[in-house]
Biopython code that builds the backbone (N, CA, C, O; Angstrom):
import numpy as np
from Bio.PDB.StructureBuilder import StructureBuilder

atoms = [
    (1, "UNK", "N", (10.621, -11.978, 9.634)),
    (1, "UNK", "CA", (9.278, -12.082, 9.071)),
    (1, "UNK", "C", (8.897, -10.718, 8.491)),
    (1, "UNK", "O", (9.110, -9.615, 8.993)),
    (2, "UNK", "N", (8.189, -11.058, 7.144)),
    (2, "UNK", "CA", (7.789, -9.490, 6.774)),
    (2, "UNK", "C", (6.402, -9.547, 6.841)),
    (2, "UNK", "O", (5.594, -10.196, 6.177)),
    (3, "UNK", "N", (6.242, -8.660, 7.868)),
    (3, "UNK", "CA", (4.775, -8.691, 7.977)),
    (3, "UNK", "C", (4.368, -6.861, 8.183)),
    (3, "UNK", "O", (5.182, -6.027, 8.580)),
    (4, "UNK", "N", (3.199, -6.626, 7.872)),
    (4, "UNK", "CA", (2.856, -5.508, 8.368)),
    (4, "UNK", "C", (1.805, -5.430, 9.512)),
    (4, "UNK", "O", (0.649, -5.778, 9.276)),
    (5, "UNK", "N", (2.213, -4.930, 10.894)),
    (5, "UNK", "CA", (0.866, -4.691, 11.824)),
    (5, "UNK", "C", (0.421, -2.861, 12.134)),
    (5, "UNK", "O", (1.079, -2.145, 12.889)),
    (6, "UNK", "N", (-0.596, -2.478, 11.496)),
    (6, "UNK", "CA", (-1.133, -1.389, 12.062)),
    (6, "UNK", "C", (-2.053, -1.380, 13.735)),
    (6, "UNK", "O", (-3.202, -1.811, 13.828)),
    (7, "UNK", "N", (-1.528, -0.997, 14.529)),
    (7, "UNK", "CA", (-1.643, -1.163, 15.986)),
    (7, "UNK", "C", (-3.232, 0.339, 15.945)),
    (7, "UNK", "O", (-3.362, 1.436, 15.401)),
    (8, "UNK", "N", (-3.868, -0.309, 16.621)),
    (8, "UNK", "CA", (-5.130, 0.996, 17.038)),
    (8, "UNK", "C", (-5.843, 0.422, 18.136)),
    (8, "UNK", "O", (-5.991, -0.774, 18.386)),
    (9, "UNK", "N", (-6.396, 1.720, 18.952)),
    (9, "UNK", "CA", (-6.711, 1.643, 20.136)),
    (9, "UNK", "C", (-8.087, 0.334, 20.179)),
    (9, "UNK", "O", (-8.371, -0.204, 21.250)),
    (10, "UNK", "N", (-8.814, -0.026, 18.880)),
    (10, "UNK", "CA", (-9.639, -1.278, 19.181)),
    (10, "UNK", "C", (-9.380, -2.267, 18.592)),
    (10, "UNK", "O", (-10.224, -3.138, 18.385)),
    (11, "UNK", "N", (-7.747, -2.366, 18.063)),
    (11, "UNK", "CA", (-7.603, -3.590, 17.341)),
    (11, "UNK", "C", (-6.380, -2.971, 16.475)),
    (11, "UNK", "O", (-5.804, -1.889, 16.590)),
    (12, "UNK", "N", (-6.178, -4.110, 15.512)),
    (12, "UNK", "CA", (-5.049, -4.108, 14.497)),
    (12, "UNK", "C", (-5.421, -4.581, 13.067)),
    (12, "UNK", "O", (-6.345, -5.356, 12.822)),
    (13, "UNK", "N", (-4.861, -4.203, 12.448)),
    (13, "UNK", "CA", (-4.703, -4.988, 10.839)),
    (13, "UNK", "C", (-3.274, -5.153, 10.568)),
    (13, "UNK", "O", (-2.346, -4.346, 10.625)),
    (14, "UNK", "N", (-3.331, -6.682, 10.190)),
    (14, "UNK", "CA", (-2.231, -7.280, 9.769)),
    (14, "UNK", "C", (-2.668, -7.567, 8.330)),
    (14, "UNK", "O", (-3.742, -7.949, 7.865)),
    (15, "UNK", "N", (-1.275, -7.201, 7.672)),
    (15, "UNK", "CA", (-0.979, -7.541, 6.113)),
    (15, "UNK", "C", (0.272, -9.091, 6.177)),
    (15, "UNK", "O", (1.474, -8.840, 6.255)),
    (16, "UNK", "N", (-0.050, -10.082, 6.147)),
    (16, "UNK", "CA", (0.411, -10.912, 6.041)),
    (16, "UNK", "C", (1.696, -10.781, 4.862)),
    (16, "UNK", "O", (1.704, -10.047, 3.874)),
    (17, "UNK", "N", (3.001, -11.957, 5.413)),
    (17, "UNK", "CA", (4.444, -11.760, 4.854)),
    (17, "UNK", "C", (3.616, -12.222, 3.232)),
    (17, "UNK", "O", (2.569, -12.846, 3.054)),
    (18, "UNK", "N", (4.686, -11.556, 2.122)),
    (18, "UNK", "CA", (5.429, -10.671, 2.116)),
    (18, "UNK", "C", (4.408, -9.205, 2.128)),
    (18, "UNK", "O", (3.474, -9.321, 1.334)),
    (19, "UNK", "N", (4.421, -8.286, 2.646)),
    (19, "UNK", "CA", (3.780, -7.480, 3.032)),
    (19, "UNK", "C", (3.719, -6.145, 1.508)),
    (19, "UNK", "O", (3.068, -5.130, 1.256)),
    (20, "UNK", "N", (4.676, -6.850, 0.922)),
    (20, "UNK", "CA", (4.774, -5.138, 0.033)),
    (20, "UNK", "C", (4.015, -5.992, -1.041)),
    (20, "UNK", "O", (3.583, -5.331, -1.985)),
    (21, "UNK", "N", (3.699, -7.769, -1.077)),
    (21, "UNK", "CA", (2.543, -8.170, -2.009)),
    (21, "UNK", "C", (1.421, -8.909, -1.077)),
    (21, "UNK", "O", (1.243, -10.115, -1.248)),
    (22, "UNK", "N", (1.014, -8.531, -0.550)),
    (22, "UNK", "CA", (0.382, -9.277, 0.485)),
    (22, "UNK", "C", (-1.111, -10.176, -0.138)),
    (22, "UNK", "O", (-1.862, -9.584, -0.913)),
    (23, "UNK", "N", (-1.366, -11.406, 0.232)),
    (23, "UNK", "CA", (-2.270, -11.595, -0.474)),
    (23, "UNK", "C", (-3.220, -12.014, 0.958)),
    (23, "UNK", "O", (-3.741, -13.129, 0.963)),
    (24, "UNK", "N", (-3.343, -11.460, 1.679)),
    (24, "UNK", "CA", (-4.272, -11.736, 2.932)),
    (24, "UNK", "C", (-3.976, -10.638, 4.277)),
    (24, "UNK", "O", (-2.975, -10.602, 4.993)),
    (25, "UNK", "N", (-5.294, -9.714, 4.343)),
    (25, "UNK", "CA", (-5.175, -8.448, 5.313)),
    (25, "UNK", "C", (-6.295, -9.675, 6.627)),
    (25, "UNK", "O", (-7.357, -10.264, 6.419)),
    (26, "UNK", "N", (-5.561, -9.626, 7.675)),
    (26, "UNK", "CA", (-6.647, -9.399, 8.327)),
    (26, "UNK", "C", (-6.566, -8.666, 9.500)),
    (26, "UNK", "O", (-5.567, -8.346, 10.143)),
    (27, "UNK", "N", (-7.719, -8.443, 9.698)),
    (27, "UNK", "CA", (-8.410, -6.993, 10.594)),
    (27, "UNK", "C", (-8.742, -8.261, 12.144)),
    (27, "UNK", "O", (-9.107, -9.436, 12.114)),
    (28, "UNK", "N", (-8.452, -7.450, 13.198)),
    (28, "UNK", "CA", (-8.495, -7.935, 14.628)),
    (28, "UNK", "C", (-9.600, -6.858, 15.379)),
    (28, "UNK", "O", (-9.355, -5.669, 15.174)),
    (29, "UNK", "N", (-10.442, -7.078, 15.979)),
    (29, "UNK", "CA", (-11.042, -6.079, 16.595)),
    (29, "UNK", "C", (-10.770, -6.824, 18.250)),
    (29, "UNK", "O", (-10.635, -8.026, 18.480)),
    (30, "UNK", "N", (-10.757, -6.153, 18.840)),
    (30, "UNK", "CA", (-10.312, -6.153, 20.505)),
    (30, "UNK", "C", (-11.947, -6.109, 20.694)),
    (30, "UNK", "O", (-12.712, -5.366, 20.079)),
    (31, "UNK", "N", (-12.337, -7.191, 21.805)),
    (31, "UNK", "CA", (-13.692, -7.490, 21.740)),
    (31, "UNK", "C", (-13.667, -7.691, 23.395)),
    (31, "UNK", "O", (-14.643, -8.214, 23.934)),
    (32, "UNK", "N", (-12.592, -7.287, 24.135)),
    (32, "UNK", "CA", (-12.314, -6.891, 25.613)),
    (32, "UNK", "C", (-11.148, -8.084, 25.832)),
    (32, "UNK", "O", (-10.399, -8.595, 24.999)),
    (33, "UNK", "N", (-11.314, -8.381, 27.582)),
    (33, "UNK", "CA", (-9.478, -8.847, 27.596)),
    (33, "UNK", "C", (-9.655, -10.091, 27.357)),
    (33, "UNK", "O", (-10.494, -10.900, 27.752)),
    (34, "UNK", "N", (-8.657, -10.168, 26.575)),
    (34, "UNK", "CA", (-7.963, -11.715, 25.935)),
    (34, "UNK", "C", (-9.478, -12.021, 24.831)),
    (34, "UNK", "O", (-9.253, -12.944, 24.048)),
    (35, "UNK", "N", (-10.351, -11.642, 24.737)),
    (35, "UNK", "CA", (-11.416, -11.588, 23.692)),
    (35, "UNK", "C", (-11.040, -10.847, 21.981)),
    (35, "UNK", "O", (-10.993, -9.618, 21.936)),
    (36, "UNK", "N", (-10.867, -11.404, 21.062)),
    (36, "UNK", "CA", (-10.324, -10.546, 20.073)),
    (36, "UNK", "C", (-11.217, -11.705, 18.826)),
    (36, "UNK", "O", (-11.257, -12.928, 18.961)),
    (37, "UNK", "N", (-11.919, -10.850, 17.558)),
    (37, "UNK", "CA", (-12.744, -11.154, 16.646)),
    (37, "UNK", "C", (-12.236, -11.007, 15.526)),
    (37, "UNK", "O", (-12.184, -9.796, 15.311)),
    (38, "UNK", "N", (-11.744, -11.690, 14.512)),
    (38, "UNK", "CA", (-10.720, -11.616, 13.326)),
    (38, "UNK", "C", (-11.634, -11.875, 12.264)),
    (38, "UNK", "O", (-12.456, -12.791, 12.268)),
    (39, "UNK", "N", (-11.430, -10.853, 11.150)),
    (39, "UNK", "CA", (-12.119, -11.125, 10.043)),
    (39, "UNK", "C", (-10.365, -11.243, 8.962)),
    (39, "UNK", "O", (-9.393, -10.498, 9.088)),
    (40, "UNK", "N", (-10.488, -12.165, 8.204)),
    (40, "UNK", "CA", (-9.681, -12.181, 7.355)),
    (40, "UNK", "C", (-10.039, -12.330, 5.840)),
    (40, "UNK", "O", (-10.776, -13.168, 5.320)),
    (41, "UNK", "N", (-9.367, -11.358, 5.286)),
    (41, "UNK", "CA", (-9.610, -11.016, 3.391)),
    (41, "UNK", "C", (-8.700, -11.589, 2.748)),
    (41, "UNK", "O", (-7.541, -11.177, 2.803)),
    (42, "UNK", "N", (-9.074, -12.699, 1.983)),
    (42, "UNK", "CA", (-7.785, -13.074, 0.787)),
    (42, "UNK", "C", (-7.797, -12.436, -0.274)),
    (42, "UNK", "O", (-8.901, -12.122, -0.718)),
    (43, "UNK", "N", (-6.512, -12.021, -1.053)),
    (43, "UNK", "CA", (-6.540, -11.403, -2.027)),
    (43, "UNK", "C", (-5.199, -12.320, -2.926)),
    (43, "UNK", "O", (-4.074, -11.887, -3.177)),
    (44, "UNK", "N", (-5.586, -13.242, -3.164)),
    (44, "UNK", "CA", (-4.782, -13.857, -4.443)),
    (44, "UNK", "C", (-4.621, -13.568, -5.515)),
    (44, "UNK", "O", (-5.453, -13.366, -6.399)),
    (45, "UNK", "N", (-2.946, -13.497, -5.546)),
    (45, "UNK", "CA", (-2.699, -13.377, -6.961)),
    (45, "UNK", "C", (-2.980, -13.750, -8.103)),
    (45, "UNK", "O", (-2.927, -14.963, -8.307)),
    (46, "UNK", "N", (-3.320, -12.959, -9.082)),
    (46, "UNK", "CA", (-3.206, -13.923, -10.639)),
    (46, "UNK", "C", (-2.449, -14.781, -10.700)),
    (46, "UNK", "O", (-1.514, -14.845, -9.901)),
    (47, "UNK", "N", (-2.689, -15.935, -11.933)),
    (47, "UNK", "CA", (-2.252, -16.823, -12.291)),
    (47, "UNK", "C", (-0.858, -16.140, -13.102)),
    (47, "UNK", "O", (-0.990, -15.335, -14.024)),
    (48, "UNK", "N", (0.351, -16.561, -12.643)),
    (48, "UNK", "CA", (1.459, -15.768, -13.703)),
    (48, "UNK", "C", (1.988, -16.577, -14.698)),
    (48, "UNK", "O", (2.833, -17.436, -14.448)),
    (49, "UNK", "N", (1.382, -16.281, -16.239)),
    (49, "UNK", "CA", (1.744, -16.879, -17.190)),
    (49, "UNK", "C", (3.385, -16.793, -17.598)),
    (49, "UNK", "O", (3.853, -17.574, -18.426)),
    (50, "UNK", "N", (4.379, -15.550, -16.790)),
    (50, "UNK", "CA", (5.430, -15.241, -17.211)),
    (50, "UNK", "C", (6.478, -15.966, -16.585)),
    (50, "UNK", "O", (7.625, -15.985, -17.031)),
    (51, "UNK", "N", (6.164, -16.473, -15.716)),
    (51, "UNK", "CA", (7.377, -16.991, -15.052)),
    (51, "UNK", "C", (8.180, -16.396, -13.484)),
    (51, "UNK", "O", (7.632, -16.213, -12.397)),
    (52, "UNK", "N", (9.151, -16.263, -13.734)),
    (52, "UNK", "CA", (10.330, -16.158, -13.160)),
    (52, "UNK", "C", (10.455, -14.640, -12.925)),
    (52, "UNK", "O", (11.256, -14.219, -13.759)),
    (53, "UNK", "N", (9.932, -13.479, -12.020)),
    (53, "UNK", "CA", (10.453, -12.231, -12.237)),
    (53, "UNK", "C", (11.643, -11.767, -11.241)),
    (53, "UNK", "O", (12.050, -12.544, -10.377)),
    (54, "UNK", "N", (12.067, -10.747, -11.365)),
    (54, "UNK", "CA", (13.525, -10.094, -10.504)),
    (54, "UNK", "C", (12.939, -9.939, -9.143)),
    (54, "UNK", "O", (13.486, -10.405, -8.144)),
    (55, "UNK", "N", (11.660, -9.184, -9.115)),
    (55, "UNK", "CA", (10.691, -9.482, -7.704)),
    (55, "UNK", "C", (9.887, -10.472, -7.674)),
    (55, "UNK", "O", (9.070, -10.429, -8.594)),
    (56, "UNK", "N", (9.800, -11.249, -7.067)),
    (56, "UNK", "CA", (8.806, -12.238, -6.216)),
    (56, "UNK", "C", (7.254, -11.361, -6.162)),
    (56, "UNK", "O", (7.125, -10.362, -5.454)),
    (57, "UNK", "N", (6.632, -11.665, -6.639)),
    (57, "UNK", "CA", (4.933, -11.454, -6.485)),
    (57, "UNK", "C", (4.848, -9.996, -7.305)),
    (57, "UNK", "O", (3.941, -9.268, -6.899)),
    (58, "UNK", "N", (5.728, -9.420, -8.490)),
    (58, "UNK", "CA", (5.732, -8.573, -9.546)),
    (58, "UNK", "C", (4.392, -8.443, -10.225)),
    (58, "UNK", "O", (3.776, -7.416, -10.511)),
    (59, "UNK", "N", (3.982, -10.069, -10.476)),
    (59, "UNK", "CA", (2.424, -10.256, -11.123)),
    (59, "UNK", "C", (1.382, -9.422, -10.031)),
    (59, "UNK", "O", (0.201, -9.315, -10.365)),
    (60, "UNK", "N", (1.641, -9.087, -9.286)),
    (60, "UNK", "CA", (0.622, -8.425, -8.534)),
    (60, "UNK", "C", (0.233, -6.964, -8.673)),
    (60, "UNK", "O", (-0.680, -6.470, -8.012)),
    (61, "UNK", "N", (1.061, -6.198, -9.680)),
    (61, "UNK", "CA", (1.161, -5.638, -10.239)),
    (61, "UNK", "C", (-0.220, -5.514, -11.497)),
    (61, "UNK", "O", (-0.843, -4.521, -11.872)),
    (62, "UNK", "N", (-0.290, -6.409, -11.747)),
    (62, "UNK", "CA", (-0.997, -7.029, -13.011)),
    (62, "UNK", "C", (-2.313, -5.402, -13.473)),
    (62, "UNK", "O", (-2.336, -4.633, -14.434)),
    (63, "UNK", "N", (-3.068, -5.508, -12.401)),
    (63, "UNK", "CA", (-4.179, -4.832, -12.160)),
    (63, "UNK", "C", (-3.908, -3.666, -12.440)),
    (63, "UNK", "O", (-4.485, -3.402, -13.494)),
    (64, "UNK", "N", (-3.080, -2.416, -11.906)),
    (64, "UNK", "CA", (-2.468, -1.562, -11.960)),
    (64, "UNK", "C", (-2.239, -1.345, -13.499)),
    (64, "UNK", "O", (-2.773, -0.411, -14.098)),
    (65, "UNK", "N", (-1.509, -2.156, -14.037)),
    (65, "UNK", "CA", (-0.968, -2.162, -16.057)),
    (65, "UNK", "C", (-2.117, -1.704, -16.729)),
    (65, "UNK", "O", (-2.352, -0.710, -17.417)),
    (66, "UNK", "N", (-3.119, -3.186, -16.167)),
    (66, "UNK", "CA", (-4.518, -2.897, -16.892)),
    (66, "UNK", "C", (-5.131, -2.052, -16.811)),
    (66, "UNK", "O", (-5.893, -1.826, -17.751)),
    (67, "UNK", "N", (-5.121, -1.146, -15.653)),
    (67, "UNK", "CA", (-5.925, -0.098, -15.589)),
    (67, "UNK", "C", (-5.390, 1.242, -16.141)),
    (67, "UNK", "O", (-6.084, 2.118, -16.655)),
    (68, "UNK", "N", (-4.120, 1.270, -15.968)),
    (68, "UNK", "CA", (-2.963, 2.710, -16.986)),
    (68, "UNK", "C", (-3.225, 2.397, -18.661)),
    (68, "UNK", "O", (-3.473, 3.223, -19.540)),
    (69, "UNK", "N", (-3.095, 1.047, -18.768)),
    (69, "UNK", "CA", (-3.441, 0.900, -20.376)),
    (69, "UNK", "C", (-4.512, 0.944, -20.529)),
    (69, "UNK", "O", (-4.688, 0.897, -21.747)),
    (70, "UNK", "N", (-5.493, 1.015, -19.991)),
    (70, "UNK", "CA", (-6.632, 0.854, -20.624)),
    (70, "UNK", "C", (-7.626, 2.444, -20.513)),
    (70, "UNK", "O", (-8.745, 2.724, -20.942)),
    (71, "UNK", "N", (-6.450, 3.361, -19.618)),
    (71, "UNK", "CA", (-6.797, 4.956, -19.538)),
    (71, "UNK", "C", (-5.771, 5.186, -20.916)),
    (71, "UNK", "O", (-5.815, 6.331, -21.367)),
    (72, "UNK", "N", (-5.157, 4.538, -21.394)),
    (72, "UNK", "CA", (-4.190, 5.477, -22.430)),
    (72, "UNK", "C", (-4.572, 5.269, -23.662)),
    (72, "UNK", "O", (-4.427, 5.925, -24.694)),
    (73, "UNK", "N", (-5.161, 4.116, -23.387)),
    (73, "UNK", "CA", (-6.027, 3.589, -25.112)),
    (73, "UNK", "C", (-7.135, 4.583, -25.054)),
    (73, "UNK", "O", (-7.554, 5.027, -26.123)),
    (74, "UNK", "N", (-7.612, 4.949, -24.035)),
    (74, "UNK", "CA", (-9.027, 6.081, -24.208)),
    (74, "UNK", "C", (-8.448, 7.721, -24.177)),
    (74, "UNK", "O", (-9.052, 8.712, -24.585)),
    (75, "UNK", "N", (-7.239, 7.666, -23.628)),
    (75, "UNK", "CA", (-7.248, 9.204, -24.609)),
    (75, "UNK", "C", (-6.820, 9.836, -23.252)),
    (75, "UNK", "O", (-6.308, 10.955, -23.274)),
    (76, "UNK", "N", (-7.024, 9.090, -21.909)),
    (76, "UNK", "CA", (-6.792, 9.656, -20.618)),
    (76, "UNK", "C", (-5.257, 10.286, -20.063)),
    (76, "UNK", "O", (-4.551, 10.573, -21.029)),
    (77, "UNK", "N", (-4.717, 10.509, -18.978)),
    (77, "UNK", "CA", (-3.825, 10.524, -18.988)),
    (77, "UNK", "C", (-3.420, 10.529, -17.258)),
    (77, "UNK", "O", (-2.456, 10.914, -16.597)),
    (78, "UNK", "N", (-4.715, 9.885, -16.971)),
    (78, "UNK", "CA", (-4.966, 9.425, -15.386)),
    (78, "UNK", "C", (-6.403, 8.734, -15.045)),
    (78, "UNK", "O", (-7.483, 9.005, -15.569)),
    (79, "UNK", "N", (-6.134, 7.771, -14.028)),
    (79, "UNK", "CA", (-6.876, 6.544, -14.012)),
    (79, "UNK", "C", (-7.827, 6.844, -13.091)),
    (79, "UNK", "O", (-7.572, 7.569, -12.129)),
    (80, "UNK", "N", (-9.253, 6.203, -13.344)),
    (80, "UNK", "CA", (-10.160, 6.742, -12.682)),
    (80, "UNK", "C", (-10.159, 6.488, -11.384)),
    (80, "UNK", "O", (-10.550, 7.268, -10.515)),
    (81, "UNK", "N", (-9.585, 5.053, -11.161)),
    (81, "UNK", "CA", (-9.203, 4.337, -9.702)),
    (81, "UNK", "C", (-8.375, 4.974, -8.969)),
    (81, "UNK", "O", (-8.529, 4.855, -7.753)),
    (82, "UNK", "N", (-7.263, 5.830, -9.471)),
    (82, "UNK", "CA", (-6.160, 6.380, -8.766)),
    (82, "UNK", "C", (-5.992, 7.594, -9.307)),
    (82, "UNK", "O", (-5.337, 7.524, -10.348)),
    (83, "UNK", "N", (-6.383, 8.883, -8.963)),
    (83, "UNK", "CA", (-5.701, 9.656, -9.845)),
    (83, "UNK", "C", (-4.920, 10.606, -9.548)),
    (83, "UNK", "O", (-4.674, 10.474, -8.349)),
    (84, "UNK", "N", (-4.235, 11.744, -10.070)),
    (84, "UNK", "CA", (-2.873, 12.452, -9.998)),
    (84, "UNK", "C", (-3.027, 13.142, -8.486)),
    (84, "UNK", "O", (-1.919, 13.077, -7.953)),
    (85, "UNK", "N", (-3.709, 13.591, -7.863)),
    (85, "UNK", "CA", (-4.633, 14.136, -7.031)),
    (85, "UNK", "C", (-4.376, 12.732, -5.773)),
    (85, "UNK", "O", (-3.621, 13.024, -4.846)),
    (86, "UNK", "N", (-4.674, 12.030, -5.769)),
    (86, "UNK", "CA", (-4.010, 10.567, -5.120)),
    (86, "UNK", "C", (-2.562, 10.404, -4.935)),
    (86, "UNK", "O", (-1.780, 9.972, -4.087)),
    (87, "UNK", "N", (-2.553, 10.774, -5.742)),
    (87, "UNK", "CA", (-0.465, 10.425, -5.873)),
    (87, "UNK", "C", (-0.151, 11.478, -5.584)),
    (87, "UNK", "O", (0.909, 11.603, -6.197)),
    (88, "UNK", "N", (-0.377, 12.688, -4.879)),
    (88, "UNK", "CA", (0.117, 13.612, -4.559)),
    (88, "UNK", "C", (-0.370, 13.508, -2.994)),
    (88, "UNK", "O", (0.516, 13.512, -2.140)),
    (89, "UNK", "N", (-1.527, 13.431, -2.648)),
    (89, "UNK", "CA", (-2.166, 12.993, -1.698)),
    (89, "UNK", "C", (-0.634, 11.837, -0.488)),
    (89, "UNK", "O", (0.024, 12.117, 0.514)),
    (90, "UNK", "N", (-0.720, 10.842, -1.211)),
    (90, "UNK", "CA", (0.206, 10.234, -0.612)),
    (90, "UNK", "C", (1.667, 10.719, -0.686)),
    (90, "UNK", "O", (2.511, 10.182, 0.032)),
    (91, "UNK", "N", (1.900, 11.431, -1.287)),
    (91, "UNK", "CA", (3.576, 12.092, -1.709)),
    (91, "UNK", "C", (3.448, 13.191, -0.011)),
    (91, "UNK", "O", (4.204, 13.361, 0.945)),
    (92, "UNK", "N", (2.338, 13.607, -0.321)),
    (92, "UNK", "CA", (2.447, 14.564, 1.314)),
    (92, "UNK", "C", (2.872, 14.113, 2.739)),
    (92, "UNK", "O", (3.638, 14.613, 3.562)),
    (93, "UNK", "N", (1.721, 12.428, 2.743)),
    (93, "UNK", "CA", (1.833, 11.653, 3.664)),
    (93, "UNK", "C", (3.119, 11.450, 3.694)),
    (93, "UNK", "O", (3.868, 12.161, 4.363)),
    (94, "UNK", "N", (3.396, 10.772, 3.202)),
    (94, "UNK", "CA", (5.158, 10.271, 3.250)),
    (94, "UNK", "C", (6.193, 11.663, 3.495)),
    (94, "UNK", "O", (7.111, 11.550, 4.307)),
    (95, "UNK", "N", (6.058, 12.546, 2.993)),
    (95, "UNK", "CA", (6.688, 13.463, 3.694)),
    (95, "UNK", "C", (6.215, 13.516, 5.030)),
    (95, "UNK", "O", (6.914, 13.410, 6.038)),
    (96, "UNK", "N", (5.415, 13.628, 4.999)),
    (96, "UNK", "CA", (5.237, 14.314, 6.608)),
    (96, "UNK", "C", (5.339, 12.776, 7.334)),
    (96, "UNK", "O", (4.937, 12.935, 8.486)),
    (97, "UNK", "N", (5.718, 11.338, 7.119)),
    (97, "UNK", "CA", (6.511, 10.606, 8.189)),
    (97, "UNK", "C", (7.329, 10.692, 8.094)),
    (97, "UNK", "O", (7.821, 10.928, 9.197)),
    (98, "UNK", "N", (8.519, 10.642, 6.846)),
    (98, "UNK", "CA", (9.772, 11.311, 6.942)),
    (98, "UNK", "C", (9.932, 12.515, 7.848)),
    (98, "UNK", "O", (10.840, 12.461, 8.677)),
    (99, "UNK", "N", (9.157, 13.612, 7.797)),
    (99, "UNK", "CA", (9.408, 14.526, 9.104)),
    (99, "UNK", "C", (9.432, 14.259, 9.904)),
    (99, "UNK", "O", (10.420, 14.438, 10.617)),
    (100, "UNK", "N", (8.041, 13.481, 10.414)),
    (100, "UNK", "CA", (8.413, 12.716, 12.125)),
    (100, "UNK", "C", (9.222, 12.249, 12.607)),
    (100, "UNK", "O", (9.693, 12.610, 13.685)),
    (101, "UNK", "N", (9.665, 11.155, 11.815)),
    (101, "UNK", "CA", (10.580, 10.204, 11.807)),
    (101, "UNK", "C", (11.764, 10.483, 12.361)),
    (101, "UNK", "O", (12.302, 10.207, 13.433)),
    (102, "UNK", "N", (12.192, 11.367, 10.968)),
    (102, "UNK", "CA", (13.825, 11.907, 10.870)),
    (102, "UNK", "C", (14.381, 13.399, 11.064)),
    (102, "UNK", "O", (15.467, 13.968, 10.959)),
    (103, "UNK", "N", (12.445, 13.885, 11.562)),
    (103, "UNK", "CA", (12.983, 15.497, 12.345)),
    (103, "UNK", "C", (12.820, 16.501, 11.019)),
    (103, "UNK", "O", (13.373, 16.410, 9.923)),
    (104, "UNK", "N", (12.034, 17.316, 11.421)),
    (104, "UNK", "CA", (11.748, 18.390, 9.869)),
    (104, "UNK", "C", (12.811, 19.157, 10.062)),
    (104, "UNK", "O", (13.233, 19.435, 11.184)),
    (105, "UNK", "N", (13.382, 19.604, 8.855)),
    (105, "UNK", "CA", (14.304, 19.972, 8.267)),
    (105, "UNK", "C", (15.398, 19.479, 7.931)),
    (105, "UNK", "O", (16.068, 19.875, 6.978)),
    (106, "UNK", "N", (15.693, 18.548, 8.694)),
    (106, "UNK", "CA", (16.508, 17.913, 8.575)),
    (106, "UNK", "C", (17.590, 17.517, 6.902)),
    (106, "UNK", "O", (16.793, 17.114, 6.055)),
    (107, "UNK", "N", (18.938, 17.544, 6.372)),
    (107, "UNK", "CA", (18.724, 17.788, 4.957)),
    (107, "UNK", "C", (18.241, 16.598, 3.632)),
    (107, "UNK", "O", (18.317, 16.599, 2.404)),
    (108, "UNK", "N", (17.783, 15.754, 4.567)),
    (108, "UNK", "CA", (17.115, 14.260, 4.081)),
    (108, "UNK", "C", (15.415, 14.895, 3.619)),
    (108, "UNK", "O", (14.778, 14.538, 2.628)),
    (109, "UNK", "N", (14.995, 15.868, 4.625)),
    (109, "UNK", "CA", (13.616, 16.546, 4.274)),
    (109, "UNK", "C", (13.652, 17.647, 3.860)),
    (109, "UNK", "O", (12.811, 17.997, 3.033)),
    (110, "UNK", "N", (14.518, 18.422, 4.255)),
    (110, "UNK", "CA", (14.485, 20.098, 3.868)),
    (110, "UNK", "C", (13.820, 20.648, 2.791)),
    (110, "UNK", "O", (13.154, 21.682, 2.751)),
    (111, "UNK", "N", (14.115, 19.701, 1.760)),
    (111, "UNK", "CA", (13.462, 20.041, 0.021)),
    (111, "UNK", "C", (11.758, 20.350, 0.093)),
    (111, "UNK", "O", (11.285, 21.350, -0.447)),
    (112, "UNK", "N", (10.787, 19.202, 0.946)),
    (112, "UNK", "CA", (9.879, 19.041, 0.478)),
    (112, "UNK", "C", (9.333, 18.828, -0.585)),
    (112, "UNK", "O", (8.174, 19.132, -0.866)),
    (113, "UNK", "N", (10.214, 18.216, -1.362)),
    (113, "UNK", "CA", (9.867, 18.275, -2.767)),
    (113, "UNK", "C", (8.393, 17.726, -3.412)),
    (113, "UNK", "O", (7.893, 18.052, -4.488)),
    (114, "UNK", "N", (7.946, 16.927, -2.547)),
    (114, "UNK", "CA", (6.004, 16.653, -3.058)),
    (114, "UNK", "C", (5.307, 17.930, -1.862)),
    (114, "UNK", "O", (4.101, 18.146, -1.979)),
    (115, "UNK", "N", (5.784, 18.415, -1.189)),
    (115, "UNK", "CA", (4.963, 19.628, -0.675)),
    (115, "UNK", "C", (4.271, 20.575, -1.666)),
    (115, "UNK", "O", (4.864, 20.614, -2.744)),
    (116, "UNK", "N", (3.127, 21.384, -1.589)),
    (116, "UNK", "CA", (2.533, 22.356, -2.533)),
    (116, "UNK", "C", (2.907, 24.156, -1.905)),
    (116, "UNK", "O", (2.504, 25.129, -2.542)),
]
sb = StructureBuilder()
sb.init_structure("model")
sb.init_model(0)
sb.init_chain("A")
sb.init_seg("    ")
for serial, (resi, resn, name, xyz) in enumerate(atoms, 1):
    if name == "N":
        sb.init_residue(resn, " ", resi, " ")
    sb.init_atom(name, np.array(xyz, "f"), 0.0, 1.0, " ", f" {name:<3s}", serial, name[0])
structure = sb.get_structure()
């Protein structure tokens, strides 16, 4: 099963299978023992006029296109929703679980290459 569960001391959020397109998060709050309060968010995909892609749930993507094209038609060269500053933001994170993970320095991390 591909699922994602983030585990926390008053509950969890689950990203329902397939998890890397997930179209339903839901959040668990621990409401004491064997008591637990679930709110669940759907997030459905667009309608995919294209068909058939190499990934399964690719159209989910969709949002993302629209929003890079529609910063490049204005002259931008980063999106107001996400910007370069974000993607570096997370380039850190991910290093630093690769460190945890697999031990800093290690020569899989050594580079740091999104480090500043």
């Amino acid at each position: 099963e591909e699922r994602l569960v983030i585990q926390g001391t008053k509950g969890r959020a689950i990203l329902d299978a397939p998890f890397h397109v997930p179209e339903r998060l839901r959040v668990s709050k621990d409401q004491g023992r064997e008591k637990t309060e679930e709110i669940v968010y759907d997030y459905p995909l667009p309608n995919d006029p294209f068909g058939v892609w190499n990934n399964p749930g690719s159209i989910g993507f969709y949002h993302q296109i629209n929003e890079v094209g529609k910063a490049l038609k204005e002259g931008r060269n980063e999106c107001d929703s996400y910007t370069w500053n974000d993607s570096l933001e997370v380039a850190l994170i991910v290093d630093e679980i690769v460190d945890q993970v697999r031990g800093e320095g290690n020569d899989l991390t050594s580079s740091g290459a999104c480090r500043q």
